[in-house]
VEXDREN-2710 file (C-alpha; in Angstrom, 1 decimal):
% VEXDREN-2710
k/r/px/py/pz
1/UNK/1.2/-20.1/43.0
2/UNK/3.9/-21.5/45.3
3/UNK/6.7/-20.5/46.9
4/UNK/9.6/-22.7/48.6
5/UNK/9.1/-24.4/51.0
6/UNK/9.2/-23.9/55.2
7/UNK/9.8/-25.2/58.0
8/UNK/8.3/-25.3/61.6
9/UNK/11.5/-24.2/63.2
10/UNK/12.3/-21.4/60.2
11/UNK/9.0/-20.0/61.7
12/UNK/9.7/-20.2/65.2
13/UNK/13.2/-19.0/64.7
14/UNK/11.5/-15.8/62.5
15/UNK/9.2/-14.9/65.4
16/UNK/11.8/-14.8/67.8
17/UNK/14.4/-12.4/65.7
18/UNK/11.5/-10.3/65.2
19/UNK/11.1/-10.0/69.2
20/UNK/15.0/-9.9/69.6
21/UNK/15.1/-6.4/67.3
22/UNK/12.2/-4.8/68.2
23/UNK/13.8/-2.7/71.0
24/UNK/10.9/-0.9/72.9
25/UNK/8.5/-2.8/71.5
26/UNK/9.6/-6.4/73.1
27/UNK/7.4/-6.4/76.2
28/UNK/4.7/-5.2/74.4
29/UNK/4.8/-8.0/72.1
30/UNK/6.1/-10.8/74.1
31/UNK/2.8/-10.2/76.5
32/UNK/1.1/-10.4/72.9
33/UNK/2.3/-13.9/72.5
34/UNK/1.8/-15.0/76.2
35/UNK/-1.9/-14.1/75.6
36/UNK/-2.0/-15.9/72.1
37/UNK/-0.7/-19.0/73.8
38/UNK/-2.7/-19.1/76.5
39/UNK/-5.6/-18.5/74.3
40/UNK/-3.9/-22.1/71.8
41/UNK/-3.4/-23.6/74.8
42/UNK/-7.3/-23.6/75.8
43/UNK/-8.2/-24.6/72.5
44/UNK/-5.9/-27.6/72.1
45/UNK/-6.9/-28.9/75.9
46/UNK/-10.5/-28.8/74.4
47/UNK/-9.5/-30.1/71.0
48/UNK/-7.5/-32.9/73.7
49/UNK/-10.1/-33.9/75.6
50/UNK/-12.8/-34.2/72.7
51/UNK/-10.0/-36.5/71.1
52/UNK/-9.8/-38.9/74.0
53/UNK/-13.7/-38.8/74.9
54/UNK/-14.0/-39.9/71.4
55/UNK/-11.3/-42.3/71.1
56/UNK/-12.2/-44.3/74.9
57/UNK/-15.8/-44.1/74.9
58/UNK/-17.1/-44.2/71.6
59/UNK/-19.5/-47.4/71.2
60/UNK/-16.9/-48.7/68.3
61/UNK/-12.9/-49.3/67.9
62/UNK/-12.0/-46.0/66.3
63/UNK/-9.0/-45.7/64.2
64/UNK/-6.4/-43.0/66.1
65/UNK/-5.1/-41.6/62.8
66/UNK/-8.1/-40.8/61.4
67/UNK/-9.5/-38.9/64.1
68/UNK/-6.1/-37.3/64.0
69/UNK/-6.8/-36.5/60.0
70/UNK/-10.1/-35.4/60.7
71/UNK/-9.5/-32.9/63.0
72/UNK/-6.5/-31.3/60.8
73/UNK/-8.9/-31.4/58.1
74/UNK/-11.5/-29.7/59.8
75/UNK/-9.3/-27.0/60.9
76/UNK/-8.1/-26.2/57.3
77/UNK/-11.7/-26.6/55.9
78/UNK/-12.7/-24.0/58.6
79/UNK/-11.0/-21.2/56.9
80/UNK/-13.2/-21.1/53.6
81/UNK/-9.8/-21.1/51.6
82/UNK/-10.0/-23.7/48.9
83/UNK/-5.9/-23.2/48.1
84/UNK/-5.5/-24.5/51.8
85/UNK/-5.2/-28.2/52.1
86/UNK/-4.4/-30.8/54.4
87/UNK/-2.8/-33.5/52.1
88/UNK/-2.0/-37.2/52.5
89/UNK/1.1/-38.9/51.1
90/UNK/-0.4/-39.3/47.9
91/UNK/-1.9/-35.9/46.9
92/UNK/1.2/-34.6/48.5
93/UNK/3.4/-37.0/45.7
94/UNK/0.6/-35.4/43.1
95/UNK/1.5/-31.7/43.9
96/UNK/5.1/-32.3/43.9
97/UNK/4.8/-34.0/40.8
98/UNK/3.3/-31.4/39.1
99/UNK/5.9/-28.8/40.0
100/UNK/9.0/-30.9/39.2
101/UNK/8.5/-34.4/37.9
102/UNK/6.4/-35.9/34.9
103/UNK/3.2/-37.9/35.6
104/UNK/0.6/-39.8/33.9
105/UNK/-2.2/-38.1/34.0
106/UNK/-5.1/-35.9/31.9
107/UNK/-3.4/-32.1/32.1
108/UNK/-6.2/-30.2/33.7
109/UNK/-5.3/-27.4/36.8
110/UNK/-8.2/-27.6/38.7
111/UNK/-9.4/-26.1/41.9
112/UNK/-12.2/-26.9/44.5
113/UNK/-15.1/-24.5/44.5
114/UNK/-17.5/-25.1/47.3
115/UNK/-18.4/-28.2/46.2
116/UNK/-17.6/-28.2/42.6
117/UNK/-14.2/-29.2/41.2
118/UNK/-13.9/-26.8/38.3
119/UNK/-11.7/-26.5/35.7
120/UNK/-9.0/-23.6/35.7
121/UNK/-7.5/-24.5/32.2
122/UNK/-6.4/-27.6/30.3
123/UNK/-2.8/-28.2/29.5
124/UNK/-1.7/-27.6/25.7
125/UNK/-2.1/-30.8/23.9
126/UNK/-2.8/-33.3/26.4
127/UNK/-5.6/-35.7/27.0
128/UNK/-7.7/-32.6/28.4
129/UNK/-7.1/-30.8/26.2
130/UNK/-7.6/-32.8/23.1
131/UNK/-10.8/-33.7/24.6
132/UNK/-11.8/-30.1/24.5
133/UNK/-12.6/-29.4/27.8
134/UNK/-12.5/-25.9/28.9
135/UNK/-11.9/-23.4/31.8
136/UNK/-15.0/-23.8/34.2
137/UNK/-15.5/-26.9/33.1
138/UNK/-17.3/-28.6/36.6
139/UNK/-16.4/-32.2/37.2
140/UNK/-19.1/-33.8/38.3
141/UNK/-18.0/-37.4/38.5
142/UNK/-14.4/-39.7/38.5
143/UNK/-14.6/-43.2/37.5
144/UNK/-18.9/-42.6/38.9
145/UNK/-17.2/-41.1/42.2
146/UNK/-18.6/-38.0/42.5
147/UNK/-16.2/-35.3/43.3
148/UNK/-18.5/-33.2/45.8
149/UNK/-17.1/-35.9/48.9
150/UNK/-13.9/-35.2/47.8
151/UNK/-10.9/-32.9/48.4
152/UNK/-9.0/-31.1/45.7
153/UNK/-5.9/-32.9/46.1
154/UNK/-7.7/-36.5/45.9
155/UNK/-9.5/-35.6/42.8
156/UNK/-6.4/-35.0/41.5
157/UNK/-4.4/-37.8/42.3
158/UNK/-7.6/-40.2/41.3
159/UNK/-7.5/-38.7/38.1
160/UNK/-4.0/-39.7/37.6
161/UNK/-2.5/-42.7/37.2
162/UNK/-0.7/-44.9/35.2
163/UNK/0.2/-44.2/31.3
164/UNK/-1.9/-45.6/29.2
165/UNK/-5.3/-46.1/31.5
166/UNK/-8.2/-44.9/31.0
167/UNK/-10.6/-42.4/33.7
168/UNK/-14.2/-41.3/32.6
169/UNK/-15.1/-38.0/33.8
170/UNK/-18.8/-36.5/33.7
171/UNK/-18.3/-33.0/33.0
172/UNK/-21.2/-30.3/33.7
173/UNK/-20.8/-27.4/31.0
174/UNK/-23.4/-24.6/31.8
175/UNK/-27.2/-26.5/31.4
176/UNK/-25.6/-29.7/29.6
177/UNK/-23.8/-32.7/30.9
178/UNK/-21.5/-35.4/28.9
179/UNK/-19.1/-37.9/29.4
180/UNK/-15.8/-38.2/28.2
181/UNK/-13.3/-40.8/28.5
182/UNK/-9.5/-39.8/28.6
183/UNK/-6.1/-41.8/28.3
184/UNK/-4.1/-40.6/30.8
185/UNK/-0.5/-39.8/28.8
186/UNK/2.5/-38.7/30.3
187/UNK/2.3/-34.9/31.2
188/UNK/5.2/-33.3/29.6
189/UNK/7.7/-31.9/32.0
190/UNK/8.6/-29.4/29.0
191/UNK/6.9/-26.3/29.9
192/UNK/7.8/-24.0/27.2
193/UNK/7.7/-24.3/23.5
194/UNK/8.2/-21.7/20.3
195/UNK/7.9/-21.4/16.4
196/UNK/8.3/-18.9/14.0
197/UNK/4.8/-17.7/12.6
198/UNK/4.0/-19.7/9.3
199/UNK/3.6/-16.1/7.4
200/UNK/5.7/-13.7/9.3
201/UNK/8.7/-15.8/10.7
202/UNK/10.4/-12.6/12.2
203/UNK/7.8/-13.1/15.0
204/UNK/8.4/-15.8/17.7
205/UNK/5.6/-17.3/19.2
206/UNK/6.3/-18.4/22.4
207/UNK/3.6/-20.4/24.3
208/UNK/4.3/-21.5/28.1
209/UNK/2.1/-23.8/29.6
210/UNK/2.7/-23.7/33.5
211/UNK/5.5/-22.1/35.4
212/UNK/7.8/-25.3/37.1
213/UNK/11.0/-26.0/38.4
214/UNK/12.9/-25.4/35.1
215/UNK/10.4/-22.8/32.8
216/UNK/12.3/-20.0/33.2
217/UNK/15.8/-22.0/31.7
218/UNK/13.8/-23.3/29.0
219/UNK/12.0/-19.9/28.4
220/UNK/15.3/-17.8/28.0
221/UNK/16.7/-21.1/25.6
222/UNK/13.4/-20.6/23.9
223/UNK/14.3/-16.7/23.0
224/UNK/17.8/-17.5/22.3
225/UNK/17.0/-20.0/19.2
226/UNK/13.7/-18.1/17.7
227/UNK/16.6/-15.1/17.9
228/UNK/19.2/-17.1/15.9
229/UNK/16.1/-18.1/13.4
230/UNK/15.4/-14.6/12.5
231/UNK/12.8/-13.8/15.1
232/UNK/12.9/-9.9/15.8
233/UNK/9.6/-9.8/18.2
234/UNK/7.5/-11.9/20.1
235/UNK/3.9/-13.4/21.1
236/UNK/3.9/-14.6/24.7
237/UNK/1.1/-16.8/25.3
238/UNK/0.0/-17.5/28.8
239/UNK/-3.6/-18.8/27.9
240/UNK/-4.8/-21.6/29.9
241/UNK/-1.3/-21.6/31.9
242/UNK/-2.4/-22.5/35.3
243/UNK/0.3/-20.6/37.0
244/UNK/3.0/-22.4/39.3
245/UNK/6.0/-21.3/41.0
246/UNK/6.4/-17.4/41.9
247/UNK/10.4/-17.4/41.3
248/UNK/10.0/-18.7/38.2
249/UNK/7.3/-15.9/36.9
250/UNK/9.8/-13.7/38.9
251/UNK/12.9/-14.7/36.8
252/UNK/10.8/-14.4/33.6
253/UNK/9.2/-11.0/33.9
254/UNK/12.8/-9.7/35.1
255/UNK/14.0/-10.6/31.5
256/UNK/11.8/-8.1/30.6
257/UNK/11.6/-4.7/33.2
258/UNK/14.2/-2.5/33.7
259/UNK/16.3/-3.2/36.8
260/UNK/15.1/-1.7/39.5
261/UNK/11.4/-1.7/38.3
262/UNK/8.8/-3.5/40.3
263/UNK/7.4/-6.9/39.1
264/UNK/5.2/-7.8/42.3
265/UNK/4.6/-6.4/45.8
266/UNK/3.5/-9.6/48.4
267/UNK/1.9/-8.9/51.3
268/UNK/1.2/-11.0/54.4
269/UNK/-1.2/-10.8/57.2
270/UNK/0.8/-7.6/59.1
271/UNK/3.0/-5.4/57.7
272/UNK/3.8/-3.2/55.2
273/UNK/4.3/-5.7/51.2
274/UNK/7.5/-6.7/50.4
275/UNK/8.3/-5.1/46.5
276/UNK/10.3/-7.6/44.3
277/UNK/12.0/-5.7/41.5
278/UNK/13.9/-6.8/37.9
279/UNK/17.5/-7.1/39.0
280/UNK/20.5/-9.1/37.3
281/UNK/20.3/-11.4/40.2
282/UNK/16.8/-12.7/38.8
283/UNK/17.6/-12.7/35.0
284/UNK/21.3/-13.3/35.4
285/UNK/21.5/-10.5/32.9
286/UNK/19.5/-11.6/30.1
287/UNK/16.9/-9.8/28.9
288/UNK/14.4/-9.2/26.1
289/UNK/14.0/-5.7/24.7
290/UNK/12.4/-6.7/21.6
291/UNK/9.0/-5.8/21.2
292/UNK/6.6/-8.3/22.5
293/UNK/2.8/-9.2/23.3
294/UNK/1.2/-11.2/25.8
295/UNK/-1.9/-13.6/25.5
296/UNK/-4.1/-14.4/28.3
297/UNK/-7.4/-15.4/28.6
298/UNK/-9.9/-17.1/31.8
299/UNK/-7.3/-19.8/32.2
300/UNK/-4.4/-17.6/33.0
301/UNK/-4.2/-17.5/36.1
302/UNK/-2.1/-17.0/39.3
303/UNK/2.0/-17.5/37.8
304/UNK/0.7/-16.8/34.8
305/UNK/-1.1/-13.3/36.2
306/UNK/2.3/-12.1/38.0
307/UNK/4.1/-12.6/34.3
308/UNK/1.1/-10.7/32.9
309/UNK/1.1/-8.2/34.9
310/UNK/4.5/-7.2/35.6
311/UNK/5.2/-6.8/31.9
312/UNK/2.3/-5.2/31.2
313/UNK/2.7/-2.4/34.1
314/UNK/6.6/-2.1/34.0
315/UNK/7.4/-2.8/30.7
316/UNK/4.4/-1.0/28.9
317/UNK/4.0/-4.6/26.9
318/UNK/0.5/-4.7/25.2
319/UNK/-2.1/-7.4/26.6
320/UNK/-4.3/-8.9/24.1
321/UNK/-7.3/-11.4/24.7
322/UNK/-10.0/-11.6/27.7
323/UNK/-10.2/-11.3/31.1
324/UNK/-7.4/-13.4/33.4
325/UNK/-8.9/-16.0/36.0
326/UNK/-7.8/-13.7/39.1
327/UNK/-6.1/-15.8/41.7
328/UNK/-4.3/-13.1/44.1
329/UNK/-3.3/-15.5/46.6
330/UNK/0.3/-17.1/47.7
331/UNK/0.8/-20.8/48.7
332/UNK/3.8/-22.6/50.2
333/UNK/4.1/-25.9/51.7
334/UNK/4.8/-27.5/55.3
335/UNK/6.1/-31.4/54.7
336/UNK/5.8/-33.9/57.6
337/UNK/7.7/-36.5/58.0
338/UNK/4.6/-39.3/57.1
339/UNK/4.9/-37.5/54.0
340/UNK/1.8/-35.6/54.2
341/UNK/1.7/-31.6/53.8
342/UNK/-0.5/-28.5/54.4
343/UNK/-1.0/-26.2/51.7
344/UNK/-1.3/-22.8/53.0
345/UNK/-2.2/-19.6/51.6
346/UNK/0.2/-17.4/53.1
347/UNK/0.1/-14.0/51.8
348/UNK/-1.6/-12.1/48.8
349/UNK/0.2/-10.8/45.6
350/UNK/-0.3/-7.2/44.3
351/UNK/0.8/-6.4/40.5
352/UNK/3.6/-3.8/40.6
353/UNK/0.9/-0.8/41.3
354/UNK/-0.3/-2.2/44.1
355/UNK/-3.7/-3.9/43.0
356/UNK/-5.1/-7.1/43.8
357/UNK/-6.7/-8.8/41.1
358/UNK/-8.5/-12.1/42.9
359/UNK/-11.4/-12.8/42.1
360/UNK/-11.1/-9.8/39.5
361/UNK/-8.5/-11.3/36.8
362/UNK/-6.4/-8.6/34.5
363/UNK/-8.0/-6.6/32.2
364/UNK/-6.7/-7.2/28.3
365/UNK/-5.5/-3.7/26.5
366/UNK/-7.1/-6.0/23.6
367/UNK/-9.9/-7.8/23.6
368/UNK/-10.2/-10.8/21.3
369/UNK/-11.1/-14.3/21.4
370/UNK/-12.1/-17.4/19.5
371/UNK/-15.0/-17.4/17.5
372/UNK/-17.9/-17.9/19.7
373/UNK/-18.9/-21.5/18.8
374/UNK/-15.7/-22.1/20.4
375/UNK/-17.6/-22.0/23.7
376/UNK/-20.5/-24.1/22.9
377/UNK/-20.9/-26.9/25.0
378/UNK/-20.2/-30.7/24.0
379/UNK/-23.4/-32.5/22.3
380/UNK/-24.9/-35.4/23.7
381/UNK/-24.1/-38.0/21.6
382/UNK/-26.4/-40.7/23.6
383/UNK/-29.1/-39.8/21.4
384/UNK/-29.9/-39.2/17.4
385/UNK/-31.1/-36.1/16.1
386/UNK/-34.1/-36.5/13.1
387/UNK/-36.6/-34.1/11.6
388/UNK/-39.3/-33.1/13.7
389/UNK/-37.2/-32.4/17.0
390/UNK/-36.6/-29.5/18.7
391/UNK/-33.5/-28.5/21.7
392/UNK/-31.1/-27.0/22.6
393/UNK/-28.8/-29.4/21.7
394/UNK/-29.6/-29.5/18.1
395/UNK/-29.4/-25.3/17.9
396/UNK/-25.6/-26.1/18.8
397/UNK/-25.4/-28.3/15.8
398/UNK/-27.1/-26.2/13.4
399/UNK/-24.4/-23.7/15.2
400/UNK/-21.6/-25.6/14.0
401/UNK/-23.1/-26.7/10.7
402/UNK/-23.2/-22.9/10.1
403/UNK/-19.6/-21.9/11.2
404/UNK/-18.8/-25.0/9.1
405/UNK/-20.0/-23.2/6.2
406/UNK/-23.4/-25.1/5.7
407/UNK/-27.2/-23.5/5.3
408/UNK/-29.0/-23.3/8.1
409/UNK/-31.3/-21.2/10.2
410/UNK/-30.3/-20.2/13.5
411/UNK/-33.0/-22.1/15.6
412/UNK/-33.5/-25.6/17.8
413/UNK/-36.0/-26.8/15.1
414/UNK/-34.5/-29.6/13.3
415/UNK/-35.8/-28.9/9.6
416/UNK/-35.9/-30.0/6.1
417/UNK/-33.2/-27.4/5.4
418/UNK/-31.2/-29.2/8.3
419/UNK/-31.8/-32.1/7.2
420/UNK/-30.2/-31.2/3.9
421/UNK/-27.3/-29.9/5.4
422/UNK/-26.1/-33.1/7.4
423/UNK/-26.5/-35.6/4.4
424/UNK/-24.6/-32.8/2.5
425/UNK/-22.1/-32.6/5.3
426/UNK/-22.4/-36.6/5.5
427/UNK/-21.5/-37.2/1.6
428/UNK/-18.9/-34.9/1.8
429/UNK/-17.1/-36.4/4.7
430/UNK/-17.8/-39.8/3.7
431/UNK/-20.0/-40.7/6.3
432/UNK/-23.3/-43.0/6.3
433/UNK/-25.7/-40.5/4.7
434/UNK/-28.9/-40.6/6.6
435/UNK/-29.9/-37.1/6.8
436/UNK/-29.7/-37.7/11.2
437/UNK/-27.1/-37.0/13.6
438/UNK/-26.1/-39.7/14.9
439/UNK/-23.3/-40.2/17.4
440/UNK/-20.2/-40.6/14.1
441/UNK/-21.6/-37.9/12.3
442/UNK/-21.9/-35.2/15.6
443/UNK/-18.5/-35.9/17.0
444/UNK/-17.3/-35.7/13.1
445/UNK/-18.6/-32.3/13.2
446/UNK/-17.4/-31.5/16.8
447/UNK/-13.7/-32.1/15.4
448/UNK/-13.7/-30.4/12.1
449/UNK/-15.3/-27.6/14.4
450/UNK/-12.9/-27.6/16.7
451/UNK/-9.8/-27.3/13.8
452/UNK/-11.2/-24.9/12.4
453/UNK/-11.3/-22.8/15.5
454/UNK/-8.0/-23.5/15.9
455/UNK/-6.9/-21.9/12.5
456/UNK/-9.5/-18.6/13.7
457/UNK/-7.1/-18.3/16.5
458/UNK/-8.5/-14.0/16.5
459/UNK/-6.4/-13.1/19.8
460/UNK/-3.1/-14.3/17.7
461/UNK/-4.2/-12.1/14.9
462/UNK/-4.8/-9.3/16.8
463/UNK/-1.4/-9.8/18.8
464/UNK/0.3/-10.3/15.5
465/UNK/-1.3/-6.3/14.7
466/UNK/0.2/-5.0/17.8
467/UNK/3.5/-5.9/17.0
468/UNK/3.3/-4.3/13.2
469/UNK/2.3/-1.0/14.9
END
């Protein structure tokens, strides 16, 4: 989650007003300071002299700026935060992009975990997504670069690019790892979209994929037209929204609480956390006092969280699904004129009782989720699957055969009574009839799985319950 952006001198200038007021306390903290900066000032001459030692006397030419890069990066990699980054021009163009701008690119929010790149949640219907990947997803490879040796923000640009190109991930899902080839698209800069349900259309369901520069406008022209086409409550759905900007999850949840209600307490390293409440100012006066549900799941996270919460604790809305991601930490941005930026976690969030949910996620009123085979990982498709074998691999299949609605034991043995099943499932779906799973007939199963998931959408059902109570 991110806030707006500060400068250098903003800081300064902040430090100093605090010293100006303080009264009493000024000598007390200005010798705090002179101690501080004495203290940077040893640290730097050290951090100087190292720089030149290396620079003069090392046996080869070394390049300045990247002993200047490497030093910055060090420092930031020192703290153990993997929301703090040190970015060049180009991962700096990729975070901006993703905030304001549309980009070509796969749709995944992703962060660095020691030294996995993992998966937070996939965009709604973009190349990740369509290609099924999943929250905690670990990429393991880009283009046969493995992502270990490098930082978030490189990963990120490397995976995007220009519309219409193609990047081949290799994606570890639990024990199992696959390949999959995406097109990048052009990410939609639309962040919010509705619809009337298909059997109840006086229920709105709203579904808001990341929180940018203009979600909360589109989400409050969202509620006006379900409004004008009958819609008298609504599903928020927050699953796999990555999060984003804090004013905009601010201006949303406002919609929502009753004005002088809390929707977030932030706090920073000293002092007491500043409380944010619903106000006119945030809303500009529009709110939403039709009965409504939220949807989260493990790729909700951070934005996402805030909205989740606040309604949930201030506006007594029902949450139905599983467990949030949990990311309880604040970001904001310092630009330098090269065009590079640090990324700094600045402060923590608190949900409007004062909790802090990182690492811990939001707790769902309602649990409910897709059917189980939703979550079973991607088959490898390198090999074909005949009588006689046994894995783990074919156990998934026969998993899928029987949520497909054919007969087959539950076990990794691949069987007569398997074997029946795929050239049943092969006549019937017009594919060679062999009696094997080969690499058309698994990812033919794989996709009719996966749309008939999609229509078993539980959590919606349940959320749909809620609202009849």
């Amino acid at each position: 989650m991110k806030k707006k952006r500060f400068g250098l001198w903003t800081l300064i200038l902040a430090c100093l007003g605090a010293v100006i007021i303080s009264g009493g306390t000024v000598f007390l903290i200005m010798g705090r300071q002179v101690q501080s900066l004495q203290a940077t000032n040893e640290s730097m001459g050290k951090i100087n002299t190292i720089y030149n030692v290396l620079y003069n006397n090392y046996y080869k030419e070394v390049n300045r700026q990247k002993l200047v890069d490497g030093a910055i990066t060090g420092m930031v990699n020192a703290l153990g935060d993997p929301f703090t980054e040190y970015m060049d021009e180009s991962e700096s163009q990729s975070l901006n992009d993703s905030i304001s701008g549309s980009f070509g690119g796969i749709g995944a929010q992703v962060q660095k975990s020691g030294n996995e790149l993992k998966i937070i949640a996939p965009i709604a219907d973009t190349p990740a997504d369509k290609a099924g990947l999943k929250a905690n997803d670990v990429i393991v490879k880009i283009d046969g670069k493995e992502t270990k040796d490098l930082t978030l923000n490189k990963a990120v640009s490397t995976m995007r690019g220009k519309v219409g190109t193609k990047v081949k991930l290799t994606i570890k899902r639990g024990d199992t790892t696959f390949e999959k080839t995406l097109t990048r698209a052009k990410i939609p800069v639309t962040t919010v979209e509705g619809k009337l349900d298909k059997d109840d259309p006086k229920i709105g369901w709203i579904t808001v994929a990341s929180f940018s520069e203009n979600t909360a406008k589109e989400f409050k022209q969202t509620i006006q037209s379900l409004r004008k086409k009958g819609a008298t409550s609504f599903i928020v759905d927050v699953r796999n929204n990555p999060g984003g900007l804090m004013d905009q999850a601010l201006a949303m949840s406002s919609m929502f609480v009753e004005n002088g209600k809390p929707l977030l307490q932030v706090q920073e390293r000293d002092g007491a956390p500043t409380v944010y409440k619903a106000s006119n100012k945030l809303d500009d006066g529009f709110k939403v006092k039709e009965k409504t549900v939220v949807l989260i799941n493990g790729g909700s996270a951070s934005a996402a969280e805030i909205f989740a919460a606040a309604l949930h604790q201030s506006a007594n809305v029902t949450l139905v699904g599983t467990r949030s991601y949990g990311k309880g930490t604040v970001q904001n941005t310092l630009p330098f004129s090269d065009k590079t930026e640090l990324k700094l976690t600045i402060a923590k969030w608190l949900t409007p009782d004062g909790t802090w949910i990182h690492h811990k996620g939001l707790s769902p009123d309602v649990e409910a989720d897709y059917p189980k085979v939703a979550y079973l990982p991607t088959i490898d498709t390198k090999k074909t699957y005949s009588e006689g074998q046994s894995s783990k691999q074919i156990k998934n299949l026969k998993q899928m055969l029987a949520f497909l609605g054919y007969d087959v034991e539950d076990t990794s043995e691949f069987d007569a009574k398997t074997k029946a099943a795929l050239e049943k499932y092969q006549t019937e779906n017009h594919l060679a009839v062999t009696g094997t799973a080969d690499k058309e007939t698994v990812q033919n199963i794989e996709a009719k799985t996966a749309q008939k998931v999609a229509k078993e959408d539980n959590a919606y059902q349940r959320a749909k319950e809620q609202l009849e109570k």
